[in-house]
C-alpha positions as CSV (number, residue, x, y, z in Angstrom):
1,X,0.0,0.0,0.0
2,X,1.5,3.3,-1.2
3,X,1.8,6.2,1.3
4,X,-1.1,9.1,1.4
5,X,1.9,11.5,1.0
6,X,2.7,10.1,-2.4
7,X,2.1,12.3,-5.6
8,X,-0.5,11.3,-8.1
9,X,1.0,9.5,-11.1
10,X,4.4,8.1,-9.2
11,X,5.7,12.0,-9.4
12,X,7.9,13.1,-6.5
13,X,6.4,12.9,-3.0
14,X,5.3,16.4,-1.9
15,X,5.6,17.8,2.0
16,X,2.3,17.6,3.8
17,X,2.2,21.2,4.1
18,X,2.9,21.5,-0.3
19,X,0.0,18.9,-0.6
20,X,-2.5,21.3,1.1
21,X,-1.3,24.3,-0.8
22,X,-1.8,22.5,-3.9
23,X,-4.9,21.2,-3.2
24,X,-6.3,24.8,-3.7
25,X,-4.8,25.0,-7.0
26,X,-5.9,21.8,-8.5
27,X,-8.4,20.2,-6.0
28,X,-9.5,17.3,-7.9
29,X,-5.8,16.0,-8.7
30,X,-5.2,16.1,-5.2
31,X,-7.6,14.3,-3.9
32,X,-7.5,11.9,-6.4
33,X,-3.7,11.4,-5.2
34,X,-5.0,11.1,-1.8
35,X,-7.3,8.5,-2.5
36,X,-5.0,6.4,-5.0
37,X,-2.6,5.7,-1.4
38,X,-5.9,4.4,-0.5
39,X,-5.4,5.5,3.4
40,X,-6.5,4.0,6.1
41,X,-8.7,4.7,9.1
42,X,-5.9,6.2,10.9
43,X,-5.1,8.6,8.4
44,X,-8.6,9.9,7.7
45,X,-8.6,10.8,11.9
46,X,-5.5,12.4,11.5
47,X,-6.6,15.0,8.4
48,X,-9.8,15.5,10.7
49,X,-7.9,16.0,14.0
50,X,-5.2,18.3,12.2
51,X,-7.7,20.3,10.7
52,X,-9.4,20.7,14.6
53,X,-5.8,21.5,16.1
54,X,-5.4,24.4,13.3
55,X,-9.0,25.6,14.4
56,X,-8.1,25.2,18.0
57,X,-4.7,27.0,17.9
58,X,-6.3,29.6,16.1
59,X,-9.3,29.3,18.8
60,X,-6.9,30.0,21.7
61,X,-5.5,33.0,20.3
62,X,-8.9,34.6,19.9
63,X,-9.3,33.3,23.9
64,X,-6.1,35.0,24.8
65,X,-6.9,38.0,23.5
66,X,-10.1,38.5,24.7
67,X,-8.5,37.9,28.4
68,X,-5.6,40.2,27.7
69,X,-8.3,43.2,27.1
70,X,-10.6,42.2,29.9
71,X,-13.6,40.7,27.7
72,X,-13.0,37.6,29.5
73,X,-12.8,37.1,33.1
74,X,-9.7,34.7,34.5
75,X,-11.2,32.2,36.6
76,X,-13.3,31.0,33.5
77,X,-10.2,30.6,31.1
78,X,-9.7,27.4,32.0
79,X,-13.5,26.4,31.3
80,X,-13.4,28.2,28.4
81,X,-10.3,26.5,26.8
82,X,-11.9,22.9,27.8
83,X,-15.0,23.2,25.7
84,X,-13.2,24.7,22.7
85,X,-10.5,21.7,22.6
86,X,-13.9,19.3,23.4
87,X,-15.6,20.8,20.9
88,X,-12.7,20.9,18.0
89,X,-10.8,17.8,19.1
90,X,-13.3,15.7,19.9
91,X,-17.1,17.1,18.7
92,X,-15.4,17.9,15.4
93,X,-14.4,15.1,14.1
94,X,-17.0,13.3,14.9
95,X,-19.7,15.7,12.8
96,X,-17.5,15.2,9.5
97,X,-17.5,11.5,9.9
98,X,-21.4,12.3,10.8
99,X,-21.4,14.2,7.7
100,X,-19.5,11.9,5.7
101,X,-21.9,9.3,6.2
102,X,-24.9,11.6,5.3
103,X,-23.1,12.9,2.3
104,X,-22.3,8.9,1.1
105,X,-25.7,8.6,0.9
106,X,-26.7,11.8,-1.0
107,X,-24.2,11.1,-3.3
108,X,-25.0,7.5,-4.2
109,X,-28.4,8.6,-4.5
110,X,-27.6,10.5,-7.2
111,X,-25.0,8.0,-8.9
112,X,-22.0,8.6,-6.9
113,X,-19.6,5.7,-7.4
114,X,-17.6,6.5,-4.5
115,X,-17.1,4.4,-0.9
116,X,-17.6,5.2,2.3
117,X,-14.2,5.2,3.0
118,X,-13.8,7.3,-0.1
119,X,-16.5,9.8,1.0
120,X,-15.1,9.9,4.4
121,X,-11.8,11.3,2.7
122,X,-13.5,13.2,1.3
123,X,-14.8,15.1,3.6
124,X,-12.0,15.3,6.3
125,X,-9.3,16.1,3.0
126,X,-11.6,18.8,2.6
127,X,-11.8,19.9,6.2
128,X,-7.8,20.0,6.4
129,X,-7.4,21.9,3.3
130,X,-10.1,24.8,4.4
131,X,-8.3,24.7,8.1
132,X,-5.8,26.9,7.5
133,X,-8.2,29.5,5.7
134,X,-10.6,29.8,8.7
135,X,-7.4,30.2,11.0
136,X,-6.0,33.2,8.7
137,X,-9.6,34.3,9.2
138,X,-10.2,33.9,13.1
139,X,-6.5,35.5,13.3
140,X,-7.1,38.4,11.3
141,X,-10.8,38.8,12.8
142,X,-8.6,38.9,16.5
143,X,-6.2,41.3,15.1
144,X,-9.1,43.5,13.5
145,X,-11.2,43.6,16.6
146,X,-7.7,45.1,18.8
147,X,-7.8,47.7,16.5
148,X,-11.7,49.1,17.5
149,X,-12.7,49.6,13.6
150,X,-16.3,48.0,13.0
151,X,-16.2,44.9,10.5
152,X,-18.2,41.4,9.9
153,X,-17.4,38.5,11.1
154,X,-14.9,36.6,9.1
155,X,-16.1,33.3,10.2
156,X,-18.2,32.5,7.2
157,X,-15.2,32.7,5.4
158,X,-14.0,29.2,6.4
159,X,-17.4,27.9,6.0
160,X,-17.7,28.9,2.4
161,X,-13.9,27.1,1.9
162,X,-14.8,24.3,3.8
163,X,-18.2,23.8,1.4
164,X,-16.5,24.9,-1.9
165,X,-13.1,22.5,-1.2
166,X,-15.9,19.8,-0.2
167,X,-17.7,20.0,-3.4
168,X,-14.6,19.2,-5.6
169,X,-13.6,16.1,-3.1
170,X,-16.8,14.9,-3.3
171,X,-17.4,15.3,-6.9
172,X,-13.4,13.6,-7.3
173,X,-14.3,10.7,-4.9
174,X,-17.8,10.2,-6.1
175,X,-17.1,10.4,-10.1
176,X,-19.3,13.5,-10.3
177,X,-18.4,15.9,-13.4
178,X,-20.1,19.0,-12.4
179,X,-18.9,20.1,-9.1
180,X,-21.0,23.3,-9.3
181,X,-23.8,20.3,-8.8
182,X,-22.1,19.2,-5.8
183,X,-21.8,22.7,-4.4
184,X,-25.6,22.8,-4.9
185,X,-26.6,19.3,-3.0
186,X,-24.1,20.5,-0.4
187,X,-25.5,23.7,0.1
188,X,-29.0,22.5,0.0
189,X,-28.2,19.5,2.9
190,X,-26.9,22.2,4.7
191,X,-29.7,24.3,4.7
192,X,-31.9,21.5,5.5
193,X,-29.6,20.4,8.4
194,X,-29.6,24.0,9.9
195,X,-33.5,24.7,9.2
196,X,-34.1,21.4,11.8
197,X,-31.4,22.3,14.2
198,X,-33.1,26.0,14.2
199,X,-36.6,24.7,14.6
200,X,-35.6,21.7,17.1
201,X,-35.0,24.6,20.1
């Protein structure tokens, strides 16, 4: 069995760090490398778990911050860094193997051709490669908000990365052509996902 950190087509291995990078310039070859080292279990965990440590690093920065300027009070730092590190180490990876598993299903629906273990890739690929955006992101969003200037929230920038890196996984691990179709099936579970969680409180 070939490593995950192989290049597609026998080329020369690439770093781990050079495989994300060039997953955002051609995102179908680079999944499609990552699934022909066909990895295993442990592997999947570990893009899903890297993907939470870049969120969490990222998460105690914002944390620190807030503590340094008095928006947080001390006694409840340690509470506070507890549930993020629960929630991104632990929750986290547990929802995209939750979503994988939704998202398997869609897909074959609709003639995917992929695995599970494929679609479950898939998914947590996708998660590592859109890591580091939402971390830019939550950094900058820290850094803006020292500064006192009024701006949105740049969280929904890592969402939209996460969704459109997902699309063109899904649509390489799945056989799908049109990943702008994917995108759309994506969106739409999405919606239907948060329209029940919204109603169910």
């Amino acid at each position: 069995m070939s490593d995950a950190g192989s290049a597609p087509g026998g080329a020369t291995p690439q770093s781990f760090t050079g495989r994300i990078f060039r997953a955002w310039i051609d995102p179908r070859a680079t999944m499609r490398g990552v699934l022909d080292a066909e990895p295993g279990e442990g592997r999947i965990l570990m893009f899903a778990m890297t993907s939470g440590a870049l969120l969490f690093a990222a998460e105690c920065l914002r944390i620190m911050m807030q503590a340094a300027s008095g928006a947080a009070a001390p006694d409840q730092l340690s509470a506070t860094f507890a549930a993020s590190f629960t929630a991104l180490l632990i929750l986290r990876p547990l929802m995209l193997y939750g979503l994988a598993a939704v998202t398997g299903l869609v897909a074959r629906r609709f003639g995917g051709k992929g695995s599970w273990r494929d679609t479950r890739a898939a998914i947590c690929w996708a998660a590592l490669t859109a890591a580091p955006v939402s971390f830019v992101a939550t950094v900058a969003e820290v850094l803006l908000s020292r500064t006192g200037v009024a701006f949105l929230s740049l969280g929904p920038v890592g969402v939209a990365a996460f969704a459109g890196m997902m699309a063109y996984c899904v649509a390489e691990a799945h056989g799908f052509s049109r990943v702008w179709v994917v995108f759309c099936i994506i969106a739409g579970v999405t919606l239907a996902f948060w329209g029940l969680a919204i109603g169910a409180r």
